[in-house]
C-alpha positions as CSV (number, residue, x, y, z in Angstrom):
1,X,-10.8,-52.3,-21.1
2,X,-7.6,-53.7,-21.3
3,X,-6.4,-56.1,-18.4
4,X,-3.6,-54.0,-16.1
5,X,-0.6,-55.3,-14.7
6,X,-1.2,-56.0,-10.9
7,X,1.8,-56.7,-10.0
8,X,4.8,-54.7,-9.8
9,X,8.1,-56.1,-11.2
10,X,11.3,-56.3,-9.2
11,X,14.7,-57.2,-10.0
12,X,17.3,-58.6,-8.1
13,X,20.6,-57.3,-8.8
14,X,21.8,-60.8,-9.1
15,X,19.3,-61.2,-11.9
16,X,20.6,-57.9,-13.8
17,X,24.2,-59.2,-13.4
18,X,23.1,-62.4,-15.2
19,X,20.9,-60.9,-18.1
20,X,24.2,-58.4,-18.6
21,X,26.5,-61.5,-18.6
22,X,24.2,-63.5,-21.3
23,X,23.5,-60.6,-23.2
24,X,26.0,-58.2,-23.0
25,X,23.9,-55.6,-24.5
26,X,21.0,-54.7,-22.0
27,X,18.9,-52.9,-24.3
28,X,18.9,-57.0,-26.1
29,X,17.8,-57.8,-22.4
30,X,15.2,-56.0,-21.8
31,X,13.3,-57.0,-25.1
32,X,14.1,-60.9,-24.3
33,X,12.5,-60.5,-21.2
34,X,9.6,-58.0,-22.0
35,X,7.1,-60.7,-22.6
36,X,8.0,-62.3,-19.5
37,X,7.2,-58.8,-17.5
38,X,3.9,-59.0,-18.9
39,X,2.7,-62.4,-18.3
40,X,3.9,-62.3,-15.1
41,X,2.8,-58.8,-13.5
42,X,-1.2,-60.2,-14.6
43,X,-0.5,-63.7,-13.1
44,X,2.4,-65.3,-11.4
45,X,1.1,-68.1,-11.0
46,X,1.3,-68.6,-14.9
47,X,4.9,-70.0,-14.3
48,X,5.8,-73.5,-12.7
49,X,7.1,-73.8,-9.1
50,X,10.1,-74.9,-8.5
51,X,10.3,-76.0,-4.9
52,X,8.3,-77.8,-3.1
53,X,7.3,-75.1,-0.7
54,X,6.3,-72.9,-4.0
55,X,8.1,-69.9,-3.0
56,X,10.1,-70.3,-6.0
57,X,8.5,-70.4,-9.5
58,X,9.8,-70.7,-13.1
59,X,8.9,-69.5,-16.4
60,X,10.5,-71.2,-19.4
61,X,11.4,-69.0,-22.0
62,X,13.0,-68.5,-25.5
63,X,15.8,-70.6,-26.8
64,X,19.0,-68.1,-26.9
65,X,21.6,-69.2,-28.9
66,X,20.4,-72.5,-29.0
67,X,20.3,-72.8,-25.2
68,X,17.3,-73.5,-23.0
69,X,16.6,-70.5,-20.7
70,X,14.3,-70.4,-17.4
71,X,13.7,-67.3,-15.3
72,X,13.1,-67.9,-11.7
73,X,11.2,-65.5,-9.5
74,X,9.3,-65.1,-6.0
75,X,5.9,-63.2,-4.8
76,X,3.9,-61.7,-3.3
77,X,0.1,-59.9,-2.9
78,X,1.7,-57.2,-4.6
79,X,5.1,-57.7,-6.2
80,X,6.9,-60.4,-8.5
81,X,10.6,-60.2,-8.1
82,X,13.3,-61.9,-10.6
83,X,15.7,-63.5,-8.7
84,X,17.9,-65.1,-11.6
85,X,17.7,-66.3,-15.2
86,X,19.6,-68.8,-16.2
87,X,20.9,-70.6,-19.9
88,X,21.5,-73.9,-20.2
89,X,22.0,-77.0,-23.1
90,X,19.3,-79.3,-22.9
């Protein structure tokens, strides 16, 4: 049997505004961050925190256009929620 999401995926509208502005096409969007989706909604905790309290967490992902890119996120017992994605040079 094939192991289901247990999370449900959430997204900010901070986060949509971003993917639009990096992508400009969102269908492009959605397939960059597909695999993401997937990792995530079996095991948040597959990402990195990124504070020191570990309410924040990151999850490096592919290069776009030669730029590093990290998605950040938050959950919960039943809910990961992207709250922004973010490219940057290295």
């Amino acid at each position: 049997m094939p192991d289901l999401p247990r999370f449900e995926i959430i997204r900010e509208s901070e986060f949509e505004e971003q993917l639009e502005r990096l992508f400009g096409d969102m269908e492009e969007a959605d397939k960059f961050t597909l695999g993401a989706e997937f990792i995530l909604a079996r095991e948040p905790r597959d990402g990195l925190p990124a504070s020191r309290d570990g309410s924040i967490w990151y999850l490096p992902m592919n290069q776009l256009r030669g730029r590093a890119v990290s998605l950040y996120y938050t959950f919960d017992e039943r809910a990961v929620t992207f709250l922004f994605i973010v490219a940057f040079d290295e």
